[in-house]
MARMI-629189 format. One line per field, with one value per residue: y, x, z of N, C-alpha, C in turn. Coordinates in nm, 2 decimals, padded with zeros to 4 digits. Layout:
N
n.py c(Y_...)
n.px c(X_...)
n.pz c(Z_...)
ca.py c(Y_...)
ca.px c(X_...)
ca.pz c(Z_...)
c.py c(Y_...)
c.px c(X_...)
c.pz c(Z_...)
END
This chain:
262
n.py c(-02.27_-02.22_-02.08_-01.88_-01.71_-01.70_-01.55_-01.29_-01.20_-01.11_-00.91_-00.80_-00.73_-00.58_-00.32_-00.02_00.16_-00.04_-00.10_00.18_00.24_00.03_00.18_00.38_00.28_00.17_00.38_00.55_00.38_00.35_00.64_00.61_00.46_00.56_00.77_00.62_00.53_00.74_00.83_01.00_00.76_00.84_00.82_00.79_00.97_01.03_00.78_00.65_00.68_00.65_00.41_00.34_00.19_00.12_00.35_00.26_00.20_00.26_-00.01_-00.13_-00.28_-00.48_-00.69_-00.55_-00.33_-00.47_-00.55_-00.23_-00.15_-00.17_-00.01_00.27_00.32_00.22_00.37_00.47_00.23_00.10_00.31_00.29_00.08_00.02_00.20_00.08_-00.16_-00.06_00.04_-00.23_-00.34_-00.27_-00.19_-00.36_-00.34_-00.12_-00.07_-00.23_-00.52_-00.71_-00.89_-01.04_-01.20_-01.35_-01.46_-01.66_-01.88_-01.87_-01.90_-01.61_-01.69_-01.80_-01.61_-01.42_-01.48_-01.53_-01.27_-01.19_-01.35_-01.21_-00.98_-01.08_-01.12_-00.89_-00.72_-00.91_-00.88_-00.60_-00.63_-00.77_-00.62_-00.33_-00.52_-00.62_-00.41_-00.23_-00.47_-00.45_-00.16_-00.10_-00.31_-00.24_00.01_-00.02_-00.30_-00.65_-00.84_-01.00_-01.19_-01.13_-01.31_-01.24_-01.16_-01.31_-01.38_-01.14_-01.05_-01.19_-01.16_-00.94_-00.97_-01.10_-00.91_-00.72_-00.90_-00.85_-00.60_-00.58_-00.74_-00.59_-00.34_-00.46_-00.51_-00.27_-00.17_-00.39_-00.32_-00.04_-00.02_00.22_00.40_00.68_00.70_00.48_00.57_00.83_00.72_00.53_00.69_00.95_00.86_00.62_00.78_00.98_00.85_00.73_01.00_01.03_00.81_00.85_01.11_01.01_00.84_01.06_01.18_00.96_00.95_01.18_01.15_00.99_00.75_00.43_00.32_00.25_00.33_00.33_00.15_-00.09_-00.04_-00.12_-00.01_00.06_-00.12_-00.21_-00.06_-00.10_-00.37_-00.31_-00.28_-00.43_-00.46_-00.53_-00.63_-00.94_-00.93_-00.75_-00.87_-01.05_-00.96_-00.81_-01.02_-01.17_-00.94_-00.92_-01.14_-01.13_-00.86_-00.97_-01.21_-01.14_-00.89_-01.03_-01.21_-01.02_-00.93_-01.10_-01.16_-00.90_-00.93_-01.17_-01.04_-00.92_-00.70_-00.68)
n.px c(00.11_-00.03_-00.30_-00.21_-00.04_-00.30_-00.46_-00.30_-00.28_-00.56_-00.54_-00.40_-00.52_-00.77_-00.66_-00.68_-00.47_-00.30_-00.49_-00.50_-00.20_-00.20_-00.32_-00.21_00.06_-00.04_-00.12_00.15_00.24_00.13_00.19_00.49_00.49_00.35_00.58_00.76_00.67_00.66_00.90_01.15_01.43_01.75_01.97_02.35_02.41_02.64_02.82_02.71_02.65_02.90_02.95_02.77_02.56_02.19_01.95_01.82_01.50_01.26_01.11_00.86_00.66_00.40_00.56_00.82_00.75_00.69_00.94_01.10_00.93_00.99_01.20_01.23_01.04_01.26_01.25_01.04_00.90_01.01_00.96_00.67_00.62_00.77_00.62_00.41_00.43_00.55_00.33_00.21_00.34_00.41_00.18_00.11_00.28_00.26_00.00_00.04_-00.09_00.07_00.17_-00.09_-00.07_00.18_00.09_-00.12_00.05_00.22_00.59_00.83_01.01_00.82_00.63_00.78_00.87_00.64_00.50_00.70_00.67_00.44_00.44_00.65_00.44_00.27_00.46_00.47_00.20_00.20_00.41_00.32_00.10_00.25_00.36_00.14_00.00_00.16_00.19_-00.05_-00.08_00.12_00.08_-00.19_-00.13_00.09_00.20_00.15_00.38_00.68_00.85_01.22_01.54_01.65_01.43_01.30_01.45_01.58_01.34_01.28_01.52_01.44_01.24_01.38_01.52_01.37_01.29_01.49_01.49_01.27_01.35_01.49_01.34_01.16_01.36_01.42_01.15_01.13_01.34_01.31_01.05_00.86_00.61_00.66_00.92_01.06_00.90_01.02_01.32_01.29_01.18_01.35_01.64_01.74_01.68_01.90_02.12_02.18_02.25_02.48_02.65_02.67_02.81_03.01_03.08_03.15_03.37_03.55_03.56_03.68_03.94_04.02_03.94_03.83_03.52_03.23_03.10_02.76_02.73_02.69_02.49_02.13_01.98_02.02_02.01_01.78_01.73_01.91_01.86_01.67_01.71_01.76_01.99_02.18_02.50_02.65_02.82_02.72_02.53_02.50_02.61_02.43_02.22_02.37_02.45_02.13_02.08_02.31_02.23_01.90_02.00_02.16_01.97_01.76_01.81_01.97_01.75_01.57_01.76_01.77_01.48_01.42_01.57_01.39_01.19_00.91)
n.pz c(02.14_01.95_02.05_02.13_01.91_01.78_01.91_01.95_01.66_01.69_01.82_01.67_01.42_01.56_01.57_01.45_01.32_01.18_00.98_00.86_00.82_00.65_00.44_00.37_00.25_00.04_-00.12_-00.11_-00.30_-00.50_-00.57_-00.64_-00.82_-01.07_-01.09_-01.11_-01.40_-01.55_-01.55_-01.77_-01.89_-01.84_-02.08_-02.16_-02.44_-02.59_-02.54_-02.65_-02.94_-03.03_-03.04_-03.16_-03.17_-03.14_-03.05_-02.73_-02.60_-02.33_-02.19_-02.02_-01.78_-01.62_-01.44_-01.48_-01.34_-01.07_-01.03_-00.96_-00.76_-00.50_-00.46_-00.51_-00.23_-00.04_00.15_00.24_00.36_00.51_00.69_00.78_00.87_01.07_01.23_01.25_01.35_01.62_01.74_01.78_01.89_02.13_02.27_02.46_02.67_02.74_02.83_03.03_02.98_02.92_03.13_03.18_02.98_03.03_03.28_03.17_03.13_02.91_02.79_02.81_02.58_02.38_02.39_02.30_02.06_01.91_01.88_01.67_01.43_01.38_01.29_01.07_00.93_00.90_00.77_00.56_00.45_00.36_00.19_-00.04_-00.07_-00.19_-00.44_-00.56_-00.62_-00.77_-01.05_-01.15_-01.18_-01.36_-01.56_-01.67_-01.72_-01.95_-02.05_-01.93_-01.98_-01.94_-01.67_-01.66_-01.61_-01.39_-01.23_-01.04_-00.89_-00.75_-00.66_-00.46_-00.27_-00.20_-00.05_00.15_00.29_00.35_00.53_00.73_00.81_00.98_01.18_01.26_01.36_01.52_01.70_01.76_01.93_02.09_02.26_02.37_02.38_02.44_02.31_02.22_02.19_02.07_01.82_01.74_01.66_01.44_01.32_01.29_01.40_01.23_01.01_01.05_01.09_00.87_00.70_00.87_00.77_00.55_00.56_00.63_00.38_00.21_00.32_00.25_-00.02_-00.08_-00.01_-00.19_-00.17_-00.22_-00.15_00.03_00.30_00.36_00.19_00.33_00.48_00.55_00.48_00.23_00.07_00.00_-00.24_-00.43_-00.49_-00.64_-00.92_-01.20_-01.33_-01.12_-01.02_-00.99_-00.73_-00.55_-00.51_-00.36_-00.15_-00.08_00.00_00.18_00.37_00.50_00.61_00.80_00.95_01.04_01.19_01.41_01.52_01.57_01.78_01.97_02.07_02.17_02.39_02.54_02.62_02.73_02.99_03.07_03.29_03.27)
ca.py c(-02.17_-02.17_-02.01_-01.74_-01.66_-01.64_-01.41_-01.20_-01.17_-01.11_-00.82_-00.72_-00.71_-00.53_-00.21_00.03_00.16_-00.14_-00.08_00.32_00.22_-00.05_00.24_00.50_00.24_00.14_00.53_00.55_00.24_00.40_00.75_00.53_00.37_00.67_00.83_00.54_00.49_00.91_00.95_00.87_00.67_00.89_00.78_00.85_00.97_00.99_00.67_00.53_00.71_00.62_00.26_00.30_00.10_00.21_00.42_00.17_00.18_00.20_-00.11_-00.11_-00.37_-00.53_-00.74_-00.46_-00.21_-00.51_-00.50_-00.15_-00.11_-00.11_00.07_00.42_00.31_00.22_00.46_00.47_00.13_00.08_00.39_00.28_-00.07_00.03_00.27_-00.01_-00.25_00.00_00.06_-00.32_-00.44_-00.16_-00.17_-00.43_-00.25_00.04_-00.07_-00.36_-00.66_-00.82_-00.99_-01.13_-01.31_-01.49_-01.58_-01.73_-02.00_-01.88_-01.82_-01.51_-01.68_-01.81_-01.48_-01.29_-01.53_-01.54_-01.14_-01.16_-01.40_-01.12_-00.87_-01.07_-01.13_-00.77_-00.71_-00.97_-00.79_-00.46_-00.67_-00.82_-00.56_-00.30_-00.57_-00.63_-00.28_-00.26_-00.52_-00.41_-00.04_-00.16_-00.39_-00.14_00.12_-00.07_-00.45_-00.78_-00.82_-01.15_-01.19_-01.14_-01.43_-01.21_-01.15_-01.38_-01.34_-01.05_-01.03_-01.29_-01.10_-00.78_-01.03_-01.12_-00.77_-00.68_-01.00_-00.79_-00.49_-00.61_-00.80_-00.44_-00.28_-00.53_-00.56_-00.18_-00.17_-00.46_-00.24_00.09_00.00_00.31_00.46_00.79_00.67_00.42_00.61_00.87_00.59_00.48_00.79_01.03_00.81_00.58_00.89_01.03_00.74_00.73_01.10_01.00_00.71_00.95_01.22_00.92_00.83_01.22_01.22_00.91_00.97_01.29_01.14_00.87_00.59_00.36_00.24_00.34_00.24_00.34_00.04_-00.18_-00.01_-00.25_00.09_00.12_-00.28_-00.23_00.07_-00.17_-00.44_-00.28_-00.24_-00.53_-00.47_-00.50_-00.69_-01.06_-00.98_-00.68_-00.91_-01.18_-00.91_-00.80_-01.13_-01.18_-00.84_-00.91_-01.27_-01.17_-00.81_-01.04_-01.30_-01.08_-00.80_-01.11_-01.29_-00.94_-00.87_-01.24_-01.16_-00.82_-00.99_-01.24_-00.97_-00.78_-00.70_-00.66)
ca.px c(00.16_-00.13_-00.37_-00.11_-00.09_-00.43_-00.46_-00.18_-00.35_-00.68_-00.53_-00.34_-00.68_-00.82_-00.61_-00.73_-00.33_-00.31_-00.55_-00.45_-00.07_-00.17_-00.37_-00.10_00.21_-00.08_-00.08_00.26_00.30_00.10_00.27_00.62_00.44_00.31_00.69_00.88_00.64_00.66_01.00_01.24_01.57_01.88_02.11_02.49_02.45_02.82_02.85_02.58_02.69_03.04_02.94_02.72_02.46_02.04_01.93_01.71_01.38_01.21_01.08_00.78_00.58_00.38_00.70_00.89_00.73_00.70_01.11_01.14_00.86_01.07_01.36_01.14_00.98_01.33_01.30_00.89_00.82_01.04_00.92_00.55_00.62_00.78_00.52_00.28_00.50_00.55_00.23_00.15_00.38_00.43_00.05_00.10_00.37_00.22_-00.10_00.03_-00.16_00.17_00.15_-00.18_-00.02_00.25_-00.01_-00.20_00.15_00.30_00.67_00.89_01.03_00.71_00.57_00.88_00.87_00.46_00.51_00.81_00.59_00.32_00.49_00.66_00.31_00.24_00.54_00.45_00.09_00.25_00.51_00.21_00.04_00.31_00.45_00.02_-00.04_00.29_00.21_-00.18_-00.06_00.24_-00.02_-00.29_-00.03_00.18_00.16_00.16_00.55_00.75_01.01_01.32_01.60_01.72_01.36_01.25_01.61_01.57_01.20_01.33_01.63_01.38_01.19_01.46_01.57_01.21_01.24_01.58_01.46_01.18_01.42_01.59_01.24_01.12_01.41_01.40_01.08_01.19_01.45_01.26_00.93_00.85_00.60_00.71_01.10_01.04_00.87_01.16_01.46_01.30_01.14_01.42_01.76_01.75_01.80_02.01_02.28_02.21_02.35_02.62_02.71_02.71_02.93_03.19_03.16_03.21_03.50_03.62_03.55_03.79_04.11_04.04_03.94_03.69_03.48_03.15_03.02_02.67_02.64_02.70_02.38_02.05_01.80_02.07_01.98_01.58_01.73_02.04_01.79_01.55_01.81_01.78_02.16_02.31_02.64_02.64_02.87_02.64_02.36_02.58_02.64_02.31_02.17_02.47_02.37_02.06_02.07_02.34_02.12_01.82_02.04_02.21_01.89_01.68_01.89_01.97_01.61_01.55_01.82_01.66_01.29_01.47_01.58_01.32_01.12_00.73)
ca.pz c(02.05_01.81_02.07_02.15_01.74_01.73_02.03_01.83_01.54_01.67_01.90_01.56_01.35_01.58_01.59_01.33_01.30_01.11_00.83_00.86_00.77_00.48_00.33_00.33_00.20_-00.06_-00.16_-00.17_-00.36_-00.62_-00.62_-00.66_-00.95_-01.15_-01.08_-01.23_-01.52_-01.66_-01.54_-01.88_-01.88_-01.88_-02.17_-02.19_-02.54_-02.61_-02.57_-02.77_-03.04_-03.02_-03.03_-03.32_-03.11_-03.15_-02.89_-02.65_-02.60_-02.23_-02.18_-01.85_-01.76_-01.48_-01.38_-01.44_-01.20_-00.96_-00.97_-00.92_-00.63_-00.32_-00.46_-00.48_-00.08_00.03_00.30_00.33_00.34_00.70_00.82_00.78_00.89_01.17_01.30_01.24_01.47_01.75_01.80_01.79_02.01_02.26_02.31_02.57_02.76_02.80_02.91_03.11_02.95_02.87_03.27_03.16_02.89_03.11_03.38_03.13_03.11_02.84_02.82_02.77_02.48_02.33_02.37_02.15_01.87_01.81_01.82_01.59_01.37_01.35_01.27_00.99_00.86_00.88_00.69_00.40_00.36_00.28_00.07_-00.11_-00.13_-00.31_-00.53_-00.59_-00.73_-00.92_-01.14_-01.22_-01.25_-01.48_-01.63_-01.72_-01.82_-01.99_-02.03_-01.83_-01.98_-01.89_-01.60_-01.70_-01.58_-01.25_-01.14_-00.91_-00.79_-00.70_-00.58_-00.32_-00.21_-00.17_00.06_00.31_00.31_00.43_00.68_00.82_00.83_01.06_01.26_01.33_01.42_01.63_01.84_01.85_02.00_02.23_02.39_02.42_02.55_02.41_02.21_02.14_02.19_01.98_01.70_01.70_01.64_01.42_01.19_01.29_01.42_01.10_00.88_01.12_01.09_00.72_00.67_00.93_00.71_00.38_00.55_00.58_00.23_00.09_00.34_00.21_-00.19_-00.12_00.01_-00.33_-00.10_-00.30_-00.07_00.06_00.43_00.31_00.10_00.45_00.57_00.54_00.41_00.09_00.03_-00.13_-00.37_-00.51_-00.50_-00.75_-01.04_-01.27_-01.42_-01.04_-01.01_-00.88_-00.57_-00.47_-00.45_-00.30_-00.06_00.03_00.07_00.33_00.52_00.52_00.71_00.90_01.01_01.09_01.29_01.53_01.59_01.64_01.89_02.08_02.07_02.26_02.49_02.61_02.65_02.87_03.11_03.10_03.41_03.20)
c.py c(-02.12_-02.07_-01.88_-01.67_-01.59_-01.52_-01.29_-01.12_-01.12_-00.94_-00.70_-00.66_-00.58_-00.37_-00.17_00.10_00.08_-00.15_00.07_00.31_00.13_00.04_00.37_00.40_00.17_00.26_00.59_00.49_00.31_00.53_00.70_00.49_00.48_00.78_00.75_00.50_00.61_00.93_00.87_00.82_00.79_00.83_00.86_00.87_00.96_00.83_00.59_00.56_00.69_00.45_00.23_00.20_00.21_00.25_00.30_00.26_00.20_00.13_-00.12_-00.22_-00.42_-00.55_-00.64_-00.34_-00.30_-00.49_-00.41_-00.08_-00.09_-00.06_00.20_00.41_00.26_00.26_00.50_00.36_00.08_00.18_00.35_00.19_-00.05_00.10_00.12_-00.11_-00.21_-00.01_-00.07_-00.39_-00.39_-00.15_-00.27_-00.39_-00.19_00.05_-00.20_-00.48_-00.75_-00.95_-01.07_-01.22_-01.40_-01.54_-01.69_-01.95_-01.99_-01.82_-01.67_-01.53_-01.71_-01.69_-01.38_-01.30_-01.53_-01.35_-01.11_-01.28_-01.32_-01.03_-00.89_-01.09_-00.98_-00.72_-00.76_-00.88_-00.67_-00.49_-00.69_-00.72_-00.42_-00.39_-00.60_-00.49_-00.25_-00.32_-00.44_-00.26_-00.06_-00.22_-00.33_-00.01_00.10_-00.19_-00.57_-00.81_-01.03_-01.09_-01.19_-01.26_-01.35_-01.19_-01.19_-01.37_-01.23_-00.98_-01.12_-01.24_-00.98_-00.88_-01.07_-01.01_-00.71_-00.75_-00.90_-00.70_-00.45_-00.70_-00.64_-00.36_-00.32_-00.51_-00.39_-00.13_-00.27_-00.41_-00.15_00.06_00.11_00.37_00.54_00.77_00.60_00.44_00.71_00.81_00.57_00.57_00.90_00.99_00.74_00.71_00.95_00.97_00.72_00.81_01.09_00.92_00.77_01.05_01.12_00.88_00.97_01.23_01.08_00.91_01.13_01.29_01.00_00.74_00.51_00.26_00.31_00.29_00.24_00.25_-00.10_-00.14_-00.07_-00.16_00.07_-00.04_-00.29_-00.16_-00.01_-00.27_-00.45_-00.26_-00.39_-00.58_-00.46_-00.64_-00.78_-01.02_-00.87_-00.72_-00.98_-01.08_-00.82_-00.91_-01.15_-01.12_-00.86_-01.02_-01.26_-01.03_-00.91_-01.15_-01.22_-00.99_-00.90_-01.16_-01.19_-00.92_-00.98_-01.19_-01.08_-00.88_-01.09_-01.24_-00.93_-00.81_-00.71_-00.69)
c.px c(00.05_-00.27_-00.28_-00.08_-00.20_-00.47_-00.40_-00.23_-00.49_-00.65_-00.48_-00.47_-00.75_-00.81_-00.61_-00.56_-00.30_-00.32_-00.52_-00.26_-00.09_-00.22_-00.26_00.02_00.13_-00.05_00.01_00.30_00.26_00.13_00.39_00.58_00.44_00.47_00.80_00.79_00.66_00.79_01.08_01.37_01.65_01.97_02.24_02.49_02.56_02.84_02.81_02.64_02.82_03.06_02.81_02.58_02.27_02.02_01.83_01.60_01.33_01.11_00.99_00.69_00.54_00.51_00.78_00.85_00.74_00.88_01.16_01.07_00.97_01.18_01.31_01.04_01.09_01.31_01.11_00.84_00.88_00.96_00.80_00.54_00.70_00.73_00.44_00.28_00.52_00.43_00.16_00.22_00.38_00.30_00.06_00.17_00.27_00.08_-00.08_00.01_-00.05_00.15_00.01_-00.14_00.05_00.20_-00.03_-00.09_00.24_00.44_00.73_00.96_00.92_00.63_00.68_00.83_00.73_00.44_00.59_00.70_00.47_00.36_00.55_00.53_00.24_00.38_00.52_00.33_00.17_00.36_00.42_00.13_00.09_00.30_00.24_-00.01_00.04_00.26_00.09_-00.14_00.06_00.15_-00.11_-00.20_00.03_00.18_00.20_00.36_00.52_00.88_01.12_01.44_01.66_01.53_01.29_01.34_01.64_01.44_01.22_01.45_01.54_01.33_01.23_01.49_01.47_01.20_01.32_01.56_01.34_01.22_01.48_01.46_01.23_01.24_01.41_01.30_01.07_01.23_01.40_01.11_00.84_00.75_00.69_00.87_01.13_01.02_00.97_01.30_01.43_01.27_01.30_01.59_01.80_01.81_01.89_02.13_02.28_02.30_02.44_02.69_02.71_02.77_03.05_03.18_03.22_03.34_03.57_03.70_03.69_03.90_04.13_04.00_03.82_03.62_03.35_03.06_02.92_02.62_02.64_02.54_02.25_01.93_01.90_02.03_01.83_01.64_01.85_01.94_01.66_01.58_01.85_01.97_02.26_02.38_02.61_02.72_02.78_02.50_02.37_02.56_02.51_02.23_02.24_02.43_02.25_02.01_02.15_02.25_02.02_01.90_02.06_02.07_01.80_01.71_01.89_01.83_01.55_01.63_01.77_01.54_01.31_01.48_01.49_01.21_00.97_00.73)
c.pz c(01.96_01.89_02.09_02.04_01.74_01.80_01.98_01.74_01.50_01.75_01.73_01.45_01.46_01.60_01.46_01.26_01.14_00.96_00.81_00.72_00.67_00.43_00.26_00.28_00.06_-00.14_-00.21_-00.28_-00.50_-00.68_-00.67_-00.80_-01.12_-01.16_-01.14_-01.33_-01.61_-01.63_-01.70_-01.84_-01.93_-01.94_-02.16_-02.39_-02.63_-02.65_-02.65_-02.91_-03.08_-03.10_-03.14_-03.27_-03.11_-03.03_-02.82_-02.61_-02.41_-02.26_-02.03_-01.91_-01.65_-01.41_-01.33_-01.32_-01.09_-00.89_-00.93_-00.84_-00.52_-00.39_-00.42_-00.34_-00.02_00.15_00.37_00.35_00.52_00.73_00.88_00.83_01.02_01.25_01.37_01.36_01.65_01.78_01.84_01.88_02.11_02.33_02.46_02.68_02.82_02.84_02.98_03.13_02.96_03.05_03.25_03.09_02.98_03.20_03.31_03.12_02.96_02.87_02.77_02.60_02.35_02.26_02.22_02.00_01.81_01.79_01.67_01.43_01.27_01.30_01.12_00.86_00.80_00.78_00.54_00.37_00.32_00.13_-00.04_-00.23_-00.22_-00.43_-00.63_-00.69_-00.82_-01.00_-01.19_-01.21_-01.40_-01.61_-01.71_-01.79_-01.96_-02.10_-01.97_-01.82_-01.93_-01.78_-01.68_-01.61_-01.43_-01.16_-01.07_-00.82_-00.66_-00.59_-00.44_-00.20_-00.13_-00.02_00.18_00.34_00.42_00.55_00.82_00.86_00.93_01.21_01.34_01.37_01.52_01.70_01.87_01.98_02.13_02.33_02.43_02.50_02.54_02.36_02.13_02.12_02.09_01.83_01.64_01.68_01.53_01.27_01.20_01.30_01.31_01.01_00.92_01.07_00.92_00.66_00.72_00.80_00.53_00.43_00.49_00.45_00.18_00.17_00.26_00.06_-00.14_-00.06_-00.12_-00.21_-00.15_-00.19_00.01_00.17_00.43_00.28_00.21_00.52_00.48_00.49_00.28_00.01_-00.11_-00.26_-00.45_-00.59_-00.66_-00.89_-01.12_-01.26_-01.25_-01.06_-00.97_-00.75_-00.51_-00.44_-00.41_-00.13_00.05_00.13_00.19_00.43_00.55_00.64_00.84_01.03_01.08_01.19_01.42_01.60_01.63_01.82_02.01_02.12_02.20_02.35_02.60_02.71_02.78_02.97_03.14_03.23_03.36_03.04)
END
């Protein structure tokens, strides 16, 4: 297994893709940055004044931008990471090497899981390296700051979220095989089923039905995630989707690779 890693890793290094997509989700990381440090906090003034309470202060800090990095890349941080993934796993497909690999004696499932391994490795660097710029733009803006008591809570939750949401890539690319099939599911079907899954809340919000199937989908997870003041059961409840996403798209993802003819 450890030569089949390294093989992985050396095939992964060597595709310029790679370093192309960490420099654009760095880019982003730091437009996200520079957009929640100038934008201000919307107060309910009514209320404040009602309640006789001082108006609050925004409060930014390394920490703090690291907590609210993936909420504003919600939706660029999969897209980028799953580009990144297609092109790294599909490379073997679509030029055929993959049958050199299983001459060599390795198996089919051997083979999934040192891909699925790599991929989450390629995942953590981009984690890294947001939550890395966050703090030293935060830091230099701002100041260093102290965690507050939810945020490591939360920086850990962001992390499995990122594991599941790599679990649902990868097995896409499993099943398609695809480049270009691949890269549309994943830049264009994603948002697709997002707006599906916000028509049904506005139909639901207008027969009074409180309930929003939206918040069941595994992109609305980073943007909950990012909000110091969320609720314990909605962080109870991502953590949940997030383990049980990653169980199932893994598993199917194995089962595929099993059948598969290449």
């Amino acid at each position: 297994m450890g030569a089949l890693l390294k093989y992985e890793f050396h095939k992964l290094f060597r595709q310029k893709s790679f370093y192309v997509c960490s420099g654009i989700i760095a880019l982003m990381a730091l437009i996200n940055f520079l957009i929640w440090a100038y934008t201000p906090i919307n107060f309910n003034w009514l209320e404040i004044l009602l309640s006789g309470e001082d108006i609050p202060e925004k409060t930014s800090s390394g920490f703090g931008a690291m907590e609210a990095a993936l909420g504003g890349l919600s939706s660029q941080l999969p897209l980028i990471l799953g580009i990144t993934l297609a092109i790294y796993i599909i490379s073997d497909h679509s030029q055929n090497t993959i049958k050199n690999v299983y001459a060599r004696g390795f198996t089919r499932t051997e083979v999934y899981f040192a891909k699925f391994i790599v991929s989450l490795a390629v995942m953590s660097a981009m984690f890294v390296l947001v939550m890395l710029l966050s703090f030293i733009g935060g830091t230099l803006e701002f100041e260093a700051g102290k965690p507050d008591g939810t945020f490591f809570k939360l920086l850990s939750s962001q992390f499995l979220v990122c594991a599941a949401i790599t679990s649902v890539e990868f097995f896409i690319c499993i099943a398609v095989k695809s480049l270009p099939g691949t890269i549309v599911i994943i830049v264009g079907g994603t948002q697709f089923l997002l707006n599906i899954l916000q028509l049904i809340d506005l139909i639901l919000a207008s027969k009074d039905i409180d309930f929003r199937i939206s918040k069941l989908y595994i992109g609305s997870f980073l943007n909950d995630l990012s909000n110091s003041a969320i609720e314990t059961p909605r962080l109870i409840g991502c953590i949940i989707g997030a383990v049980v996403y990653a169980a199932v798209f893994l598993s199917l993802g194995w089962l595929i690779n099993r059948k598969s003819e290449k």
